[in-house]
C-alpha positions as a Markdown table, in Angstrom:
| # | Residue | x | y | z |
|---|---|---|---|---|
| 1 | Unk | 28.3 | 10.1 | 21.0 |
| 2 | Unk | 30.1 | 11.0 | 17.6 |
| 3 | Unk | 28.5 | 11.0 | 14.6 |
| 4 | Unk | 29.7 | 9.0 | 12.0 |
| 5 | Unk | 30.4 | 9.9 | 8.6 |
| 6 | Unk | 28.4 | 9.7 | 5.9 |
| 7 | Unk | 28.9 | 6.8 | 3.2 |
| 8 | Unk | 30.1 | 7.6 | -0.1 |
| 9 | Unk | 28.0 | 8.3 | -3.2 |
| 10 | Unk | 28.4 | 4.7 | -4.4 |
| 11 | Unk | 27.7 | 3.3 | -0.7 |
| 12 | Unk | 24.4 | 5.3 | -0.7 |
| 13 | Unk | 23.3 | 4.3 | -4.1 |
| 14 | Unk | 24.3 | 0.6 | -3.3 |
| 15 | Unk | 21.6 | 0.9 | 0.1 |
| 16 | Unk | 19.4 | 2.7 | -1.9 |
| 17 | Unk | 19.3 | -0.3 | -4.2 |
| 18 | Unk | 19.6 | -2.8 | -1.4 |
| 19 | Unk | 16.5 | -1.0 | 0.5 |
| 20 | Unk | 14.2 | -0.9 | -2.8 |
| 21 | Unk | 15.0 | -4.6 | -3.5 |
| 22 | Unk | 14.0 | -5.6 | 0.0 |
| 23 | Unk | 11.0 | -3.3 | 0.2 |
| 24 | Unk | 9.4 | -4.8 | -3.5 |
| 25 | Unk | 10.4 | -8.4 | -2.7 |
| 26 | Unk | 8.6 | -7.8 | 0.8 |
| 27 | Unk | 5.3 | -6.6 | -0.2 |
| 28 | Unk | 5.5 | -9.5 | -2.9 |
| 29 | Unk | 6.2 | -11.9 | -0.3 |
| 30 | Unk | 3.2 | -10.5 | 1.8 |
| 31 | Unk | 0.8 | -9.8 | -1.0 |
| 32 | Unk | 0.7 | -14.2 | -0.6 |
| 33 | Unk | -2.4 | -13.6 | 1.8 |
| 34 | Unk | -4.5 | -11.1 | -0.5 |
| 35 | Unk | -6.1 | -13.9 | -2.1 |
| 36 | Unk | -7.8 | -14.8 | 1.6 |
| 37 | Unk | -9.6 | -11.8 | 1.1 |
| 38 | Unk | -11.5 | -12.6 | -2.1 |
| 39 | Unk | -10.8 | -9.7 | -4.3 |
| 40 | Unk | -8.1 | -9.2 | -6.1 |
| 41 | Unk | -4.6 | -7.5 | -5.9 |
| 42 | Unk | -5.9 | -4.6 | -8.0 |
| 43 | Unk | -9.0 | -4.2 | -5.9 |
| 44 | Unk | -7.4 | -4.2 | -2.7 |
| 45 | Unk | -5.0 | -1.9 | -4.1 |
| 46 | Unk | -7.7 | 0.8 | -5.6 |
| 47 | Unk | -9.5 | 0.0 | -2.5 |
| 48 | Unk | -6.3 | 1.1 | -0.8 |
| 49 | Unk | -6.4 | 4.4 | -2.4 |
| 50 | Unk | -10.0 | 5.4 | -1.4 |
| 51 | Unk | -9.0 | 4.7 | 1.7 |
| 52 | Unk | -7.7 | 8.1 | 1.8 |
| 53 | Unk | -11.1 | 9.8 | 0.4 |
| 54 | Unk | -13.0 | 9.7 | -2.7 |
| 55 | Unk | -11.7 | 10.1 | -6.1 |
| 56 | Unk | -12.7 | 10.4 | -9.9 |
| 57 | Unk | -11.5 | 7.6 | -12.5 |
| 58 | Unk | -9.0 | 9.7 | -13.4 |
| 59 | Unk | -7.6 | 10.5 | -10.4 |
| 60 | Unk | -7.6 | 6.6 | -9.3 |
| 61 | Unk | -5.8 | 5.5 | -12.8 |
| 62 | Unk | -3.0 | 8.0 | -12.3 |
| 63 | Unk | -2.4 | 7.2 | -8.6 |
| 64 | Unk | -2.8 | 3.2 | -9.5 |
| 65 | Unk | -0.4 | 4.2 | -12.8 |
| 66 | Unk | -3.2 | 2.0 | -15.4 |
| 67 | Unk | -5.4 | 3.9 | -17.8 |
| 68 | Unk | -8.7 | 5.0 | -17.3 |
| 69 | Unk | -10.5 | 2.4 | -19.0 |
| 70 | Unk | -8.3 | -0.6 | -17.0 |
| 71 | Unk | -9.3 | 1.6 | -13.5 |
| 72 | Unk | -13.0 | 1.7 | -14.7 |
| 73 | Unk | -13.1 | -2.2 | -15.1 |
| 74 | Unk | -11.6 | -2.6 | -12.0 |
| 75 | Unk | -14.5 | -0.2 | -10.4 |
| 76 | Unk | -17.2 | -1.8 | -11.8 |
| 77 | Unk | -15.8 | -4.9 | -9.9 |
| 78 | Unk | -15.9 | -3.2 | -7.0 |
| 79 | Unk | -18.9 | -2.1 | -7.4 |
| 80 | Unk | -20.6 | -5.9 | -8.0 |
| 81 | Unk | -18.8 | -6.5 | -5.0 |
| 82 | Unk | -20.8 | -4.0 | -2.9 |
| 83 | Unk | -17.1 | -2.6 | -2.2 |
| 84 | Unk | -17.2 | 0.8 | -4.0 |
| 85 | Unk | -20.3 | 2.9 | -5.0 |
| 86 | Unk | -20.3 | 6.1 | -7.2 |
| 87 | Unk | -21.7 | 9.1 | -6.9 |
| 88 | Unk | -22.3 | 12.7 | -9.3 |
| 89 | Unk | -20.6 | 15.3 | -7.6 |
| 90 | Unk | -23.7 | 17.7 | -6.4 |
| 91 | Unk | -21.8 | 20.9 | -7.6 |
| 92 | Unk | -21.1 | 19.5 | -11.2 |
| 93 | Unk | -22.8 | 16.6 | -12.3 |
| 94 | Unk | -20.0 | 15.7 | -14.9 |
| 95 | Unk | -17.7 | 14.5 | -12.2 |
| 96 | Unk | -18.3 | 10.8 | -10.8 |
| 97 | Unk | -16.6 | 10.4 | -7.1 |
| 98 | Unk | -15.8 | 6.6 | -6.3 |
| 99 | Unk | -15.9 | 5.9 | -2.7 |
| 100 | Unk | -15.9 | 3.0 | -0.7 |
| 101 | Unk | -18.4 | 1.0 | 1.0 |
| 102 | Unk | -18.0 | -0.2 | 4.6 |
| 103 | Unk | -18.1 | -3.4 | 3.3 |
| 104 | Unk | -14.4 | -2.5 | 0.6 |
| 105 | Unk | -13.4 | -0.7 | 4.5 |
| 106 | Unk | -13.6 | -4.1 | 6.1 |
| 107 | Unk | -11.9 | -6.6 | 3.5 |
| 108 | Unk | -9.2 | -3.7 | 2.9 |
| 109 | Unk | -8.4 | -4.2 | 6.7 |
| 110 | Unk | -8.6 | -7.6 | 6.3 |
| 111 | Unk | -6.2 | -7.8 | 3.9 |
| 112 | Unk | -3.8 | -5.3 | 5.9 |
| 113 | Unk | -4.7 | -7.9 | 9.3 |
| 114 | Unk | -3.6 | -10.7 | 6.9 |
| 115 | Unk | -0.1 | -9.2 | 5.8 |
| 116 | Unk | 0.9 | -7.8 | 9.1 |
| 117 | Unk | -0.1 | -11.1 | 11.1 |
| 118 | Unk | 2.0 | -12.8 | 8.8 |
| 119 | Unk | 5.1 | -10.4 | 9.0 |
| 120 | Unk | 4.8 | -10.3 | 13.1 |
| 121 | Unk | 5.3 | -14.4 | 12.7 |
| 122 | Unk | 8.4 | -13.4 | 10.7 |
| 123 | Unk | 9.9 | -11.2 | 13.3 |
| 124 | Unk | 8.6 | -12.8 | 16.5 |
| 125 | Unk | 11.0 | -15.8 | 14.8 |
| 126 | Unk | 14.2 | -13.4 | 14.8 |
| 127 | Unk | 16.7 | -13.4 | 17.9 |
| 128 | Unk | 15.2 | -10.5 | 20.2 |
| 129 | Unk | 18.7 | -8.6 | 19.2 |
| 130 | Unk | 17.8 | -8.5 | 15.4 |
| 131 | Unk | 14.5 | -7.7 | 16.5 |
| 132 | Unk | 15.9 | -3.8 | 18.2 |
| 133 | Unk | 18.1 | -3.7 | 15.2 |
| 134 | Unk | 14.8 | -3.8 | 12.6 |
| 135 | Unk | 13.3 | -1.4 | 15.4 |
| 136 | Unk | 16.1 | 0.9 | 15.1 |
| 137 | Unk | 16.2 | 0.6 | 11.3 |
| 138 | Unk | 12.4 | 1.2 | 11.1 |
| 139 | Unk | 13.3 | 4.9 | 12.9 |
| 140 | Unk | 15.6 | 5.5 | 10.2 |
| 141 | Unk | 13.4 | 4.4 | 7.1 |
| 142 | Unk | 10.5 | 6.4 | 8.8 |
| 143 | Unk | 12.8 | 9.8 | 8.8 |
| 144 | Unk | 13.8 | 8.5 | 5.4 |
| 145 | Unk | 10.5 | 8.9 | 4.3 |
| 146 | Unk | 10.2 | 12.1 | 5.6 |
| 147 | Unk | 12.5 | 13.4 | 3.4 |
| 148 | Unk | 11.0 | 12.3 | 0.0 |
C-alpha cells in the first residue's frame, strides 16, 4: 500500500477546525442526558475530574478553568449531595483533599451510561459502511491524541 501524501498546511488547519467543531458540538449534543442524573453539568464535570484521584480546590479550579471560590461552591454542592467529602491531608493539615464518594462514582457512571447509550443509538442508525469508516477514523483520532 502507498502512502499518501500529506495535506497542505491550510487542509490540516481546515480538519483541525472541522474536528474541533464536531467534537464541542458532540459533547453538547450529548451533555442533553446530564440532567437525568440530577446534578448538574458542573458537578458531573468536577466529579469527572476526581475521578482520576483526589485533589485540592486549587487543583480542581485550574483543571475545571473557574476560580477557587466558583470550584468551592460547586464542592459544597457536592458535598450536600453525599457526592464528594473532604479530608485534611494527615502530613499537613493546611491542605484539604476532595474526593469522591461511591455515591458521586455511581451518578458520574450514570451520566457516562446516559451519553454513550445515546451515541450507540446514533451509530447503530448509520449504514454498517459509515459505521467501519467512524471505526477507522476513531484509530486515527486515538493516535491523534497521542501526539498532543
Amino acid at each position: 500500500m502507498v502512502a499518501s501524501p500529506p495535506v497542505a498546511a491550510d487542509e490540516a488547519a481546515s480538519l483541525a477546525d472541522r474536528v474541533h467543531s464536531a467534537a464541542i458540538h458532540l459533547l453538547r449534543r450529548l451533555r442533553r442526558t446530564d440532567p437525568q442524573t440530577g446534578v448538574s453539568a458542573a458537578q458531573l464535570s468536577a466529579l469527572s475530574v476526581l475521578m482520576g484521584g483526589a485533589r485540592t480546590i486549587g487543583e480542581l479550579a485550574a483543571i475545571e478553568q473557574v476560580r477557587p471560590p466558583t470550584i468551592s461552591r460547586v464542592v459544597r454542592e457536592l458535598e450536600a449531595a453525599g457526592l464528594a467529602t473532604r479530608r485534611r491531608d494527615p502530613d499537613d493539615g493546611r491542605v484539604v483533599w476532595i474526593e469522591w464518594t461511591a455515591e458521586g462514582e455511581r451518578v458520574l457512571q450514570q451520566g457516562r451510561e446516559l451519553r454513550v447509550v445515546t451515541l450507540a443509538r446514533a451509530i447503530d442508525a448509520l449504514p454498517a459502511t459509515e459505521q467501519r469508516t467512524l471505526a477507522d477514523a476513531l484509530a486515527v483520532l486515538e493516535r491523534l491524541l497521542g501526539g498532543l
